[in-house]
Biopython code that builds the backbone (N, CA, C, O; Angstrom):
import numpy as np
from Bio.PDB.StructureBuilder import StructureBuilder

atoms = [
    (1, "UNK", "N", (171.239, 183.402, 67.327)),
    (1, "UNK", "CA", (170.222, 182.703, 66.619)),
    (1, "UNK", "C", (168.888, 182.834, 67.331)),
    (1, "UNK", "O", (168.259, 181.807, 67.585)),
    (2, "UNK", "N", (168.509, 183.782, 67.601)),
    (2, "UNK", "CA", (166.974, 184.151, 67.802)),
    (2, "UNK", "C", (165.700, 183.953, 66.863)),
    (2, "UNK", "O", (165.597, 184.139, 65.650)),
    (3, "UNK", "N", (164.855, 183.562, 67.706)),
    (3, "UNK", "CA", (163.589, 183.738, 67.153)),
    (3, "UNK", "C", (163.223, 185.029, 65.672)),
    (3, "UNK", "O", (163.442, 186.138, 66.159)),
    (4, "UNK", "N", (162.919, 185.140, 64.648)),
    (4, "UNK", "CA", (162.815, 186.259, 64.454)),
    (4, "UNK", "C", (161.251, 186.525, 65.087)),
    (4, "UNK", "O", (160.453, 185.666, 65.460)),
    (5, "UNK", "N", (161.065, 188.197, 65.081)),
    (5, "UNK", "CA", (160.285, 188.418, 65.560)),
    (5, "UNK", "C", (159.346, 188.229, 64.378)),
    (5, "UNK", "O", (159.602, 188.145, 63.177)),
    (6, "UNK", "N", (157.794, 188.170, 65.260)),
    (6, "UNK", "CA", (156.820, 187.800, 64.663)),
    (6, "UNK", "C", (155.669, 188.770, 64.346)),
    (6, "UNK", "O", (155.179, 189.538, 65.174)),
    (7, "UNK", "N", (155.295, 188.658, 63.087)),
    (7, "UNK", "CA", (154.616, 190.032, 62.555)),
    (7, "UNK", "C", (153.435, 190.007, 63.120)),
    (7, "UNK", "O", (153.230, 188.938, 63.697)),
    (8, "UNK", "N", (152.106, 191.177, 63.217)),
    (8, "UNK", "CA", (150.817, 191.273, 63.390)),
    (8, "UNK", "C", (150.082, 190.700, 62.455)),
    (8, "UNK", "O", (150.406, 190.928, 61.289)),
    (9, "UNK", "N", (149.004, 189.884, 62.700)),
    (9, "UNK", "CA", (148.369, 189.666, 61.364)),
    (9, "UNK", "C", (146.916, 190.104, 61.088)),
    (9, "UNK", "O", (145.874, 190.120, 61.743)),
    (10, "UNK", "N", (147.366, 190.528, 59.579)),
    (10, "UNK", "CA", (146.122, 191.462, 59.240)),
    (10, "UNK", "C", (144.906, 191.196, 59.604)),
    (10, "UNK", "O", (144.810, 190.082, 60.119)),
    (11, "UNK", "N", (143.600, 191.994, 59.511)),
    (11, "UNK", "CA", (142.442, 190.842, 59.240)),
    (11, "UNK", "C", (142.008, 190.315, 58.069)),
    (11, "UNK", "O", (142.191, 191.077, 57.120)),
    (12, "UNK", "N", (141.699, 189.688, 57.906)),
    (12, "UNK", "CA", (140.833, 189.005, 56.451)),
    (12, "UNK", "C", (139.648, 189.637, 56.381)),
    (12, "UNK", "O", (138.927, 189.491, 57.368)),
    (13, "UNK", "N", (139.108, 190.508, 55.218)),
    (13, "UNK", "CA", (138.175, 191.184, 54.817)),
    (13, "UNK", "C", (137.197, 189.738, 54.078)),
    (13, "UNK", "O", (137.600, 189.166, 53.065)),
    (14, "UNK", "N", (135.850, 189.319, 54.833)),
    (14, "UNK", "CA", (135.244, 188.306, 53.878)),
    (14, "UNK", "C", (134.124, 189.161, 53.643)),
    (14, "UNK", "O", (133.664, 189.988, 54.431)),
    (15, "UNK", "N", (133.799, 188.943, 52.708)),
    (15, "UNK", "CA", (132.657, 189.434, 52.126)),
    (15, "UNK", "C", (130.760, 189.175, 52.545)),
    (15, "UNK", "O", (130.122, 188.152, 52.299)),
    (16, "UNK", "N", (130.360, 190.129, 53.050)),
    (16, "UNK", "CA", (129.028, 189.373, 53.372)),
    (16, "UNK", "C", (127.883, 188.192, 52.907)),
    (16, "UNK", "O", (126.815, 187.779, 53.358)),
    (17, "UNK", "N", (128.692, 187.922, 51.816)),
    (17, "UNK", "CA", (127.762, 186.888, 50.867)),
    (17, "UNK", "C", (128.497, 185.804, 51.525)),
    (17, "UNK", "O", (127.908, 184.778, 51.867)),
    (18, "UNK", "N", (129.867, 185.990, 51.739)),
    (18, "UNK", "CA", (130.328, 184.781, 51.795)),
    (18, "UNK", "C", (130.364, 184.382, 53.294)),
    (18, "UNK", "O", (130.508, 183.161, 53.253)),
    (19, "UNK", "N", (130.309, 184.758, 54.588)),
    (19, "UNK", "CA", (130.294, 185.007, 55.189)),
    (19, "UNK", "C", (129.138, 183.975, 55.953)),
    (19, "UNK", "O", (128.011, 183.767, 55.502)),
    (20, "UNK", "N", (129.801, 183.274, 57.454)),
    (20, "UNK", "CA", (128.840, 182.158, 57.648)),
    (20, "UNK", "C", (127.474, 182.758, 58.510)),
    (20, "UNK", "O", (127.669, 183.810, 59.119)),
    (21, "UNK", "N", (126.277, 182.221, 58.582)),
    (21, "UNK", "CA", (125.374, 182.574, 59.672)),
    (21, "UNK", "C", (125.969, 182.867, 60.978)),
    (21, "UNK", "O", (127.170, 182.627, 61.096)),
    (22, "UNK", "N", (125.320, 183.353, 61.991)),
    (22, "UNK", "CA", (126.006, 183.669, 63.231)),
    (22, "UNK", "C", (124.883, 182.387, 63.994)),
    (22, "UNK", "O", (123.717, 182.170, 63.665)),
    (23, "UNK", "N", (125.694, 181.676, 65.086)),
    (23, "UNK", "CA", (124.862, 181.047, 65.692)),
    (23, "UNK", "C", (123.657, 181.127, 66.400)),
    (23, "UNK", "O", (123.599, 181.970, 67.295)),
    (24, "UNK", "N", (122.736, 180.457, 66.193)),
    (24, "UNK", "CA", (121.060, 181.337, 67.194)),
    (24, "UNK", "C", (121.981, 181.469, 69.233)),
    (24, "UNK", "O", (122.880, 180.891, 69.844)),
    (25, "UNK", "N", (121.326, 182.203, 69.402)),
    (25, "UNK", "CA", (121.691, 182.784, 70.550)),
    (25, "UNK", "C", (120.860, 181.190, 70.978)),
    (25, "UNK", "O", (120.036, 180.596, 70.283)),
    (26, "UNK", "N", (121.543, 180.672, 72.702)),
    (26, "UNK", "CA", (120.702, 179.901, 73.388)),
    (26, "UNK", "C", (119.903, 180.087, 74.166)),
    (26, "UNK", "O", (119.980, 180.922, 75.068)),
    (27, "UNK", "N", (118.697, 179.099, 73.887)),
    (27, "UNK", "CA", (117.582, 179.858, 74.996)),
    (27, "UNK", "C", (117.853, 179.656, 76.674)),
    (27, "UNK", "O", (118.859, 179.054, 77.051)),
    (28, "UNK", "N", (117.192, 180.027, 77.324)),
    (28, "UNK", "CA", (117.337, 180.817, 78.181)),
    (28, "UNK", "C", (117.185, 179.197, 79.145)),
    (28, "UNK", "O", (118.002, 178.733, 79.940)),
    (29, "UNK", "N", (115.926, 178.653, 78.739)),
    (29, "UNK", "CA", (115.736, 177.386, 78.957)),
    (29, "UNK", "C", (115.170, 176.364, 78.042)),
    (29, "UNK", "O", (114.345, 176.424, 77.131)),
    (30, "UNK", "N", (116.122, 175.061, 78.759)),
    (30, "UNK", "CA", (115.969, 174.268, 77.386)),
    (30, "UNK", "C", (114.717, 173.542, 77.192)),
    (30, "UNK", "O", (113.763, 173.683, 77.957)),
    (31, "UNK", "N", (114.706, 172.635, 76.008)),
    (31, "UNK", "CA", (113.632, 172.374, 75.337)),
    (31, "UNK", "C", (113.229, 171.066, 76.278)),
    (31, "UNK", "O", (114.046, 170.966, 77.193)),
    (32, "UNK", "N", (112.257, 170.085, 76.320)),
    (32, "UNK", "CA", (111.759, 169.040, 76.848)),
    (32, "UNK", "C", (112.937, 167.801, 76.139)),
    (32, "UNK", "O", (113.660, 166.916, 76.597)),
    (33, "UNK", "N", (112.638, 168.316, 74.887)),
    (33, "UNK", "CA", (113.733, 166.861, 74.190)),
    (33, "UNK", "C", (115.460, 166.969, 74.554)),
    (33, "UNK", "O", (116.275, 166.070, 74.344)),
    (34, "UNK", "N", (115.674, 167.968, 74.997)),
    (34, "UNK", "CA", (117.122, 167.927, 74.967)),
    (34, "UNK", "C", (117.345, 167.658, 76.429)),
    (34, "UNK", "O", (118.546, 167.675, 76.698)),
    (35, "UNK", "N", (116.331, 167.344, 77.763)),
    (35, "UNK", "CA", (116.265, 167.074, 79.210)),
    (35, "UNK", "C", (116.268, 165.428, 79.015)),
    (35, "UNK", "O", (115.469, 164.765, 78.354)),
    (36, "UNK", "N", (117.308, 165.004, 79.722)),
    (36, "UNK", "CA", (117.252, 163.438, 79.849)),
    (36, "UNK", "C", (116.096, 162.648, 80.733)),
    (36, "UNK", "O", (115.630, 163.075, 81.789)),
    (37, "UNK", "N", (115.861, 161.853, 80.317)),
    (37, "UNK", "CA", (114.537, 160.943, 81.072)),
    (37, "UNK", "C", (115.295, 160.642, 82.137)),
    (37, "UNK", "O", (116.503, 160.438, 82.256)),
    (38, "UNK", "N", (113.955, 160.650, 83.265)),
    (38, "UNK", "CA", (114.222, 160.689, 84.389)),
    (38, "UNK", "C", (113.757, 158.783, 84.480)),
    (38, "UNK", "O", (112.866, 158.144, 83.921)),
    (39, "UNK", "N", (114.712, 158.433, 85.329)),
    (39, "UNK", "CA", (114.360, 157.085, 85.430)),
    (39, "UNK", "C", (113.273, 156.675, 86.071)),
    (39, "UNK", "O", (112.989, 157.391, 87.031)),
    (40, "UNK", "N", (112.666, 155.908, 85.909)),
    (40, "UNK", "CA", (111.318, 155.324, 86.667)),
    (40, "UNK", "C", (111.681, 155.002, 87.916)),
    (40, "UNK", "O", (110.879, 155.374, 88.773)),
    (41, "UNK", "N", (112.787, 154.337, 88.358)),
    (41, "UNK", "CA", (113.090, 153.769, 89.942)),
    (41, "UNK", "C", (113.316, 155.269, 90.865)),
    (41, "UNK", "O", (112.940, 155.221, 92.036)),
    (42, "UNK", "N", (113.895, 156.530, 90.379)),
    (42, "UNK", "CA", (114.038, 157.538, 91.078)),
    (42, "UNK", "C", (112.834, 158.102, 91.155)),
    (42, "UNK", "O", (112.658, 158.622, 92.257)),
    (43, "UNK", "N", (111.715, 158.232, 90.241)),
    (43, "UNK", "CA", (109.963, 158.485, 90.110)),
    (43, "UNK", "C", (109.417, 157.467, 92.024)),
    (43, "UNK", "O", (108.830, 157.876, 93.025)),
    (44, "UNK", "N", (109.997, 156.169, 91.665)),
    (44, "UNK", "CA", (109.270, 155.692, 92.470)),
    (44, "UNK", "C", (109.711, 155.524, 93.932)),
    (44, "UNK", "O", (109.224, 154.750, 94.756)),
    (45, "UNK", "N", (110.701, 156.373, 94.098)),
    (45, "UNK", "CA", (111.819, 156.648, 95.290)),
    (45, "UNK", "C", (111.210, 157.810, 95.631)),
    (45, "UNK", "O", (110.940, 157.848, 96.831)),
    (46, "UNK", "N", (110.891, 158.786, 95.007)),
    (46, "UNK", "CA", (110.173, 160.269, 95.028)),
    (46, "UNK", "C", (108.611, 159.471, 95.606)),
    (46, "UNK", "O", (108.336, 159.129, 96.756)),
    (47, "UNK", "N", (107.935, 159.369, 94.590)),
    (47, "UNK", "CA", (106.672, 158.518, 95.274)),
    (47, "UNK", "C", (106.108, 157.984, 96.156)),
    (47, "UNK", "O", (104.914, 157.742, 96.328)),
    (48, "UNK", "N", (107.323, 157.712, 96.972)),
    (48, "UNK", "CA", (107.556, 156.753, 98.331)),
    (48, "UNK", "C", (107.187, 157.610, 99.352)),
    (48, "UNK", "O", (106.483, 157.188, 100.269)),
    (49, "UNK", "N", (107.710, 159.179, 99.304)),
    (49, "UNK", "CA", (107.331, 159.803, 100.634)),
    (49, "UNK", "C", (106.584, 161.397, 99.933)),
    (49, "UNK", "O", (106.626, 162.584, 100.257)),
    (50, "UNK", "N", (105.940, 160.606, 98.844)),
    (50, "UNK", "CA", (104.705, 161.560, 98.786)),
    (50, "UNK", "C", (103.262, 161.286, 99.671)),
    (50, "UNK", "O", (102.734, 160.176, 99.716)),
    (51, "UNK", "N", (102.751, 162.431, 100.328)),
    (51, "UNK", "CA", (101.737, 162.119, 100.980)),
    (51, "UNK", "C", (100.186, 162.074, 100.787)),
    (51, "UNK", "O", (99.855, 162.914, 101.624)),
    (52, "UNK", "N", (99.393, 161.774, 100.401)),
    (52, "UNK", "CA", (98.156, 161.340, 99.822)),
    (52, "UNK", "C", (97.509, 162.881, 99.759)),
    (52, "UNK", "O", (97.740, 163.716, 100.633)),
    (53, "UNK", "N", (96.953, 163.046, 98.990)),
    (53, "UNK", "CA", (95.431, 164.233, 98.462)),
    (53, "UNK", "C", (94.980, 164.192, 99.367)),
    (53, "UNK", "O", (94.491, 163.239, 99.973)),
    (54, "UNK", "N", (95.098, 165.583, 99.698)),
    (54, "UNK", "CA", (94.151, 166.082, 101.031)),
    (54, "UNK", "C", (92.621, 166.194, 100.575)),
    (54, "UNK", "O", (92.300, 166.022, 99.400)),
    (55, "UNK", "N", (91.799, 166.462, 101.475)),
    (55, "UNK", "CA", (90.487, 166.378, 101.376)),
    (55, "UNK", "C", (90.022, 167.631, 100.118)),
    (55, "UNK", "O", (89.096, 167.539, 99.312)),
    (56, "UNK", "N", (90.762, 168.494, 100.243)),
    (56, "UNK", "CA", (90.227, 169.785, 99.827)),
    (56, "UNK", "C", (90.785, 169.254, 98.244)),
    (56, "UNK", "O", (90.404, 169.791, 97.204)),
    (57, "UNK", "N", (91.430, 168.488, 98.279)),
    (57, "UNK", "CA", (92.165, 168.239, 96.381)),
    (57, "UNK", "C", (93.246, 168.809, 95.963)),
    (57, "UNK", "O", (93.560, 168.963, 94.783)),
    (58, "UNK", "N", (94.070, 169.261, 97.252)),
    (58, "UNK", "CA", (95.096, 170.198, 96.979)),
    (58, "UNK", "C", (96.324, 169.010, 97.391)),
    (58, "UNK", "O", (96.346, 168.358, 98.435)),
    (59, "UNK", "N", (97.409, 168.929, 96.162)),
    (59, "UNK", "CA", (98.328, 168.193, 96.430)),
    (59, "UNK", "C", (99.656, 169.019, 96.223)),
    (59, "UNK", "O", (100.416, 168.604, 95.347)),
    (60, "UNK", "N", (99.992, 170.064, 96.885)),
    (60, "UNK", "CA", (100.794, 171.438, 97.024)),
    (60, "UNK", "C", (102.127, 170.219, 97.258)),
    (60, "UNK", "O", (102.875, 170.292, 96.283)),
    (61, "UNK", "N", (102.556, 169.258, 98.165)),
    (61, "UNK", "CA", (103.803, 168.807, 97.716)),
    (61, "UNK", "C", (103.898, 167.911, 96.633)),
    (61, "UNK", "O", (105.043, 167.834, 96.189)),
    (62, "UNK", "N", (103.149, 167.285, 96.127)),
    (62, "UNK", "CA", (103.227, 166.598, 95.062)),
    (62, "UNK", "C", (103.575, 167.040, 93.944)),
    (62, "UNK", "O", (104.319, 166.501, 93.124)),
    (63, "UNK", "N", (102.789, 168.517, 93.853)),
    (63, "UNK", "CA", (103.111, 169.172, 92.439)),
    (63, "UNK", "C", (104.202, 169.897, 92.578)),
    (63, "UNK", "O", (104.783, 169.986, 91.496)),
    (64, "UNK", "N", (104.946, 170.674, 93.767)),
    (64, "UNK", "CA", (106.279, 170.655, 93.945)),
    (64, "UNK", "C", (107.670, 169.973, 93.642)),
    (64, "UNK", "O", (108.743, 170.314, 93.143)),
    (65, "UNK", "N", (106.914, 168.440, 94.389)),
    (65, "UNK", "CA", (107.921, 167.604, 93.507)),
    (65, "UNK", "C", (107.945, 167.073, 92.241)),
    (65, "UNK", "O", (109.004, 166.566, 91.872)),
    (66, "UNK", "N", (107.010, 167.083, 91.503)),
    (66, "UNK", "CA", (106.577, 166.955, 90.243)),
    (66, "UNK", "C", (107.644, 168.201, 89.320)),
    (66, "UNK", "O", (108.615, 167.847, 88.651)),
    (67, "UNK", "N", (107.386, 169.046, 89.411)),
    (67, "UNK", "CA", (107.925, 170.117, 89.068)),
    (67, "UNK", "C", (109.607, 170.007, 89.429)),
    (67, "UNK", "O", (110.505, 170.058, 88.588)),
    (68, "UNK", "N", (109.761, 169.863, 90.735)),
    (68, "UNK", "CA", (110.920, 169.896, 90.508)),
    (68, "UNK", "C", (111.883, 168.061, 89.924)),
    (68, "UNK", "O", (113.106, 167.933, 89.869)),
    (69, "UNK", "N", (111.196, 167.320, 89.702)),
    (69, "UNK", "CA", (111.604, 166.050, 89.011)),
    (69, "UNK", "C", (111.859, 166.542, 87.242)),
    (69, "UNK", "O", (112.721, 166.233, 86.419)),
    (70, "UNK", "N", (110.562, 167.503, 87.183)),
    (70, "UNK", "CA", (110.439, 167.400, 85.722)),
    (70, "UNK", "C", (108.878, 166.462, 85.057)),
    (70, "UNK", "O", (108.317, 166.536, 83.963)),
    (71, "UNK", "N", (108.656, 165.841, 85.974)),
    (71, "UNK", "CA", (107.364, 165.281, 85.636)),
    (71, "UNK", "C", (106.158, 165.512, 85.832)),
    (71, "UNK", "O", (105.998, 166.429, 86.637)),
    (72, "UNK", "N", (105.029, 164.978, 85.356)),
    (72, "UNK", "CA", (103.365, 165.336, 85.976)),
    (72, "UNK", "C", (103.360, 164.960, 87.473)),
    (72, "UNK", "O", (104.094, 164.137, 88.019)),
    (73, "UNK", "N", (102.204, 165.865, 88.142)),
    (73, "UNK", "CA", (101.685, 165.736, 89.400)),
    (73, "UNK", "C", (101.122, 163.855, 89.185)),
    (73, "UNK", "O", (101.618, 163.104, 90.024)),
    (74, "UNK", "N", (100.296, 163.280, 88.282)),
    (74, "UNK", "CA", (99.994, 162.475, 87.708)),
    (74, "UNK", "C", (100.922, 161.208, 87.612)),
    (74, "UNK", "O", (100.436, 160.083, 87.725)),
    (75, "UNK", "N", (101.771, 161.336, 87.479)),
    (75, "UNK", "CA", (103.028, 160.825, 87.065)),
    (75, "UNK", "C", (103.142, 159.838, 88.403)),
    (75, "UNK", "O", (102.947, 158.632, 88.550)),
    (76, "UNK", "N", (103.570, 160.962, 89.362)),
    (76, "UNK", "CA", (103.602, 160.723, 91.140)),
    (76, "UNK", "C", (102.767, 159.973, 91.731)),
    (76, "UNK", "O", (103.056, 159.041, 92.480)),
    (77, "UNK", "N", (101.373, 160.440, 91.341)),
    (77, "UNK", "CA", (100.304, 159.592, 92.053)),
    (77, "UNK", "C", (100.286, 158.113, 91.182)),
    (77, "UNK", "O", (99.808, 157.200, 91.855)),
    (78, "UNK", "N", (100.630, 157.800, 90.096)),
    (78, "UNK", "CA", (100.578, 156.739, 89.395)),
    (78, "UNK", "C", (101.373, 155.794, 90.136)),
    (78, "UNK", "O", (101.055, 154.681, 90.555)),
    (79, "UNK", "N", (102.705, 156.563, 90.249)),
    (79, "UNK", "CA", (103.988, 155.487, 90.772)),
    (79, "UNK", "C", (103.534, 155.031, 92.316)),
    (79, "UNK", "O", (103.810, 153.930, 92.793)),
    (80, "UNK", "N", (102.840, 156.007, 92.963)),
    (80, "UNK", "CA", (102.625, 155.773, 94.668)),
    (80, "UNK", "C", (101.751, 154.714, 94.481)),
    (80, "UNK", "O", (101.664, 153.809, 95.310)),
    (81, "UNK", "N", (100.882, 154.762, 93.130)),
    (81, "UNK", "CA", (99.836, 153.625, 93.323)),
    (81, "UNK", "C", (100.622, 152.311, 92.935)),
    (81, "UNK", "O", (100.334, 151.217, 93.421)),
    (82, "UNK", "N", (101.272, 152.434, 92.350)),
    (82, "UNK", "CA", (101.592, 151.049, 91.959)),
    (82, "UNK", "C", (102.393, 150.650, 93.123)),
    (82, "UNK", "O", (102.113, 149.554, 93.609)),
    (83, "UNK", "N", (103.670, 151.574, 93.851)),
    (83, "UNK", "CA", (103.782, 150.719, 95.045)),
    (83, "UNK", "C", (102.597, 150.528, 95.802)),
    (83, "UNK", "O", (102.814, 149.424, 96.300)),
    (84, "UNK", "N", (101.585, 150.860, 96.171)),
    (84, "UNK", "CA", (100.687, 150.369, 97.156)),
    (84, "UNK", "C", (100.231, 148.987, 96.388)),
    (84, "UNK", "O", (100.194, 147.960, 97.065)),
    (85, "UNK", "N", (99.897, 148.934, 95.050)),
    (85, "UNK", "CA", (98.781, 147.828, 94.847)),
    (85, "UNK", "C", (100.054, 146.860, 93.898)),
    (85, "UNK", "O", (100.150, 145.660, 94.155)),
    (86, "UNK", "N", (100.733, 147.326, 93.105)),
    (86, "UNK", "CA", (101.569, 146.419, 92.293)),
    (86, "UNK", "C", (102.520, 145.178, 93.270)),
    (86, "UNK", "O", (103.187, 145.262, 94.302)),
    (87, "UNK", "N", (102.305, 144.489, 92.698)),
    (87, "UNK", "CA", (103.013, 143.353, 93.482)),
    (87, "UNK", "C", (104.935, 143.552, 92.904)),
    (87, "UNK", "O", (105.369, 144.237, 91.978)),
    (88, "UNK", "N", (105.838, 142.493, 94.064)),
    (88, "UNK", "CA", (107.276, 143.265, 93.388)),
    (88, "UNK", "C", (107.708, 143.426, 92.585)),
    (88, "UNK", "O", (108.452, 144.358, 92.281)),
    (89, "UNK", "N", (107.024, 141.686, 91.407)),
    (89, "UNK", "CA", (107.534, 141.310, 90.266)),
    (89, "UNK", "C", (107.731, 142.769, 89.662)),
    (89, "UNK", "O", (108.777, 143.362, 89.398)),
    (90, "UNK", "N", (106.035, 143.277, 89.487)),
    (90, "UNK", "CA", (105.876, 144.684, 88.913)),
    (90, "UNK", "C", (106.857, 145.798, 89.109)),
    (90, "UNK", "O", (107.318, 146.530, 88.233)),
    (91, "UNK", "N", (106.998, 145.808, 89.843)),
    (91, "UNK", "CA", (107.460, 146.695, 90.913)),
    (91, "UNK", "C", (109.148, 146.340, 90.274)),
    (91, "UNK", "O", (109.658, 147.070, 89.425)),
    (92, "UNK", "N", (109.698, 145.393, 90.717)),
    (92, "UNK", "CA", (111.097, 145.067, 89.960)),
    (92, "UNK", "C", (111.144, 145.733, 88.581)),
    (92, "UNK", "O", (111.877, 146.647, 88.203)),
    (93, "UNK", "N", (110.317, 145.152, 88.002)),
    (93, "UNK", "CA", (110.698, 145.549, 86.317)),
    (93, "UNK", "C", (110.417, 146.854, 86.100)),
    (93, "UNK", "O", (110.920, 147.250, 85.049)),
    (94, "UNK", "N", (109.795, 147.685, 86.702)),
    (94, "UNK", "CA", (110.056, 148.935, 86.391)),
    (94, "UNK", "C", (111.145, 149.596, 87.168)),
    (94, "UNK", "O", (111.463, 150.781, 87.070)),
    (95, "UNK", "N", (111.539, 148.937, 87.744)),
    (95, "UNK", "CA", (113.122, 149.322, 88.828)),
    (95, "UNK", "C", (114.263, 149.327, 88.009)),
    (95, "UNK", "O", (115.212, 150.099, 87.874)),
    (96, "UNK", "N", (113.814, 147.926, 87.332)),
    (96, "UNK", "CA", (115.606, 147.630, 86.437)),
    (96, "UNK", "C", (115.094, 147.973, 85.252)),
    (96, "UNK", "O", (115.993, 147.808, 84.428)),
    (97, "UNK", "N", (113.990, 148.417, 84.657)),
    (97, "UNK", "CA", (114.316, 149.504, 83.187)),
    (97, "UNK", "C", (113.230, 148.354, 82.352)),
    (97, "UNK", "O", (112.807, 148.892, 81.329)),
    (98, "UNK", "N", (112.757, 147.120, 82.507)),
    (98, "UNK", "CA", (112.418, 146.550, 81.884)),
    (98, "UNK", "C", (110.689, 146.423, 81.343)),
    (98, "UNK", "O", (110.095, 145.694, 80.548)),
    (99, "UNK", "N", (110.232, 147.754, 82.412)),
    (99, "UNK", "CA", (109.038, 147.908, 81.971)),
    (99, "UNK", "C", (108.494, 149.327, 82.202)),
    (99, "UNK", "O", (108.139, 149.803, 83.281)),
    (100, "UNK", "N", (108.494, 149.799, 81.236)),
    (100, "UNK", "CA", (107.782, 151.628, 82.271)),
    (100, "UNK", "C", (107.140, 151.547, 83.385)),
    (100, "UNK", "O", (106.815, 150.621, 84.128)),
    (101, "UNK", "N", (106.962, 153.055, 83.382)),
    (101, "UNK", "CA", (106.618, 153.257, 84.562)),
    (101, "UNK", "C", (104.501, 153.227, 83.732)),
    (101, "UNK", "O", (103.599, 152.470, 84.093)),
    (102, "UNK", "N", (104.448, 154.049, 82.920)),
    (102, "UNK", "CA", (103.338, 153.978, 82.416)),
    (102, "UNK", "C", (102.283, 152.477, 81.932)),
    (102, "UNK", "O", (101.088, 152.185, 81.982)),
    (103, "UNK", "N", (103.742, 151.732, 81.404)),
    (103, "UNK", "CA", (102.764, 150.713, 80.986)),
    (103, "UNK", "C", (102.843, 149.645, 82.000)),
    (103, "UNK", "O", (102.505, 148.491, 81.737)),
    (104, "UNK", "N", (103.389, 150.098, 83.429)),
    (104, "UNK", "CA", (103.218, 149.228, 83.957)),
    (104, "UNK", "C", (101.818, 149.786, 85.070)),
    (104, "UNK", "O", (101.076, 148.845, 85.350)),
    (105, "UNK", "N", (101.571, 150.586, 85.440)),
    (105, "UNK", "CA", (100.296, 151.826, 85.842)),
    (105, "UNK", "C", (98.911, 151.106, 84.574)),
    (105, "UNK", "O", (97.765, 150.965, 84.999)),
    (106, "UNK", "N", (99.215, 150.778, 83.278)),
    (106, "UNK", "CA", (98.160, 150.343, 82.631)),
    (106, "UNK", "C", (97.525, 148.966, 82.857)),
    (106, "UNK", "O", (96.347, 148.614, 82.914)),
    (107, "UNK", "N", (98.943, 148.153, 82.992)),
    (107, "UNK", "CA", (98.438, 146.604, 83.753)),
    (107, "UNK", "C", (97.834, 146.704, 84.684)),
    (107, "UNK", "O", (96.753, 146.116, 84.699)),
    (108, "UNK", "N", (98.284, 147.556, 85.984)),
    (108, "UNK", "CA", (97.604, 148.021, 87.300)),
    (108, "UNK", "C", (95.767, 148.076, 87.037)),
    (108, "UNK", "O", (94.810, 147.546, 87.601)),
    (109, "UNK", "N", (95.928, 148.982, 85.916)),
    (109, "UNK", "CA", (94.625, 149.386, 85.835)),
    (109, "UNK", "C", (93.618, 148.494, 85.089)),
    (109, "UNK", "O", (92.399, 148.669, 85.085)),
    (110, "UNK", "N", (94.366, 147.401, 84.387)),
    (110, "UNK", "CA", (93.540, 146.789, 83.943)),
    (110, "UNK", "C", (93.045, 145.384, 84.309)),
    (110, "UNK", "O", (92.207, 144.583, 83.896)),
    (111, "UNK", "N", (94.209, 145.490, 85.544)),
    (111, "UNK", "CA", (94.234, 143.480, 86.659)),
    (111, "UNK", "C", (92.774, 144.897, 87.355)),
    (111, "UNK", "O", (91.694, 144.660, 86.814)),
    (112, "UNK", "N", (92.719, 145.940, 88.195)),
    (112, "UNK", "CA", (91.506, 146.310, 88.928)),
    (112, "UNK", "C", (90.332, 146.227, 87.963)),
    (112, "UNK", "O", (89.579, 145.285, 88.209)),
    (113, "UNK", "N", (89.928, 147.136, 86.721)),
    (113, "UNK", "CA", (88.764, 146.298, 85.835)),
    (113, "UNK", "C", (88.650, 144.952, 85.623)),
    (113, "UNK", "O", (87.669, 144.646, 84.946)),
    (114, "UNK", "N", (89.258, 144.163, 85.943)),
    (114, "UNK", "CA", (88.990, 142.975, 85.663)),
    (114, "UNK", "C", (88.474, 142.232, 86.905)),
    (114, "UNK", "O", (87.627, 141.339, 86.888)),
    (115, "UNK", "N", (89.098, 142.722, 87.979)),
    (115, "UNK", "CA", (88.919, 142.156, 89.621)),
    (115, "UNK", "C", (87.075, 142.866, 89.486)),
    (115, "UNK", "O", (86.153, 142.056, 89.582)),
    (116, "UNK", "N", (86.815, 144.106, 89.307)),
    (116, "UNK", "CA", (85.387, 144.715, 89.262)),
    (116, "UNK", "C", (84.708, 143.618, 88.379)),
    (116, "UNK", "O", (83.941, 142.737, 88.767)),
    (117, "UNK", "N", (85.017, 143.785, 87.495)),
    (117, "UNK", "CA", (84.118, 143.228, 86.801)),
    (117, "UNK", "C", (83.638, 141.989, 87.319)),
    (117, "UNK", "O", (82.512, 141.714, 87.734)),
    (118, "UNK", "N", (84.647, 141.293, 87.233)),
    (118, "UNK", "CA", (84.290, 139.495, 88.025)),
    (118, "UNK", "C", (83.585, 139.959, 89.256)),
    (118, "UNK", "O", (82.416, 139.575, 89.265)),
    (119, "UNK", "N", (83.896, 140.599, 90.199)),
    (119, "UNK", "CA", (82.926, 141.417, 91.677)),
    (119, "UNK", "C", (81.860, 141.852, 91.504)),
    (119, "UNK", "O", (81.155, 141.917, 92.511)),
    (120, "UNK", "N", (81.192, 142.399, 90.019)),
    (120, "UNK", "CA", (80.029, 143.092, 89.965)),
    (120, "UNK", "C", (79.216, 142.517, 89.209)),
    (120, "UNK", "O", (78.096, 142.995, 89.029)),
]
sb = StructureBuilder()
sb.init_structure("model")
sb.init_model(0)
sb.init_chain("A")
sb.init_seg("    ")
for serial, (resi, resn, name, xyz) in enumerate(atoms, 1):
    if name == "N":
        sb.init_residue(resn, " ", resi, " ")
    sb.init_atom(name, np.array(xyz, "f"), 0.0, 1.0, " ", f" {name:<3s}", serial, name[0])
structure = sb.get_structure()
């Protein structure tokens, strides 16, 4: 009581009409939307031992690490500022997710216009 043996099977002739698209080849590198957001607390862990703009305006590790995060040179100097001037509260809530990193860089910027202004 053996197996019987098992035949070759033909191919199926489909017809080119009927016949599905071929998938797009993948690119080589991917798109911005399909790269996951980088969290703000690892931005501001990176930030931490970035070293200030040299005189000449050249920020050669910043934009290194920028690049290799995935984010703006901009980005970096934002987060370094807010640890220097943001107080922790600030500083917390963009740690645990509860406030960007951007709109918390906009409060920053808008408690200093307001400190000027009352100063000037």
């Amino acid at each position: 009581m053996g197996a019987a043996p098992s035949m070759p099977q033909q191919p199926v002739f489909v017809p080119p009409s009927q016949a599905a698209a071929p998938a797009a080849a993948p690119s080589s590198s991917p798109s911005f939307s399909a790269l996951p957001k980088l969290a703000a607390s690892v931005i501001l862990d990176a930030a931490a031992g970035v070293q200030g703009r040299s005189k000449s305006g050249e920020g050669r590790q910043a934009r290194q690490l920028a690049k290799t995060l995935g984010v703006g040179v901009t980005t970096l100097y934002e987060a370094k500022k807010l640890l220097k001037y943001g107080g922790p509260g600030l500083i917390g809530q963009v740690r645990d997710g509860t406030l960007s990193l951007k709109k918390a860089c906009k409060l920053l910027n808008q408690k200093e216009r307001a400190v000027e202004e009352n100063v000037g």
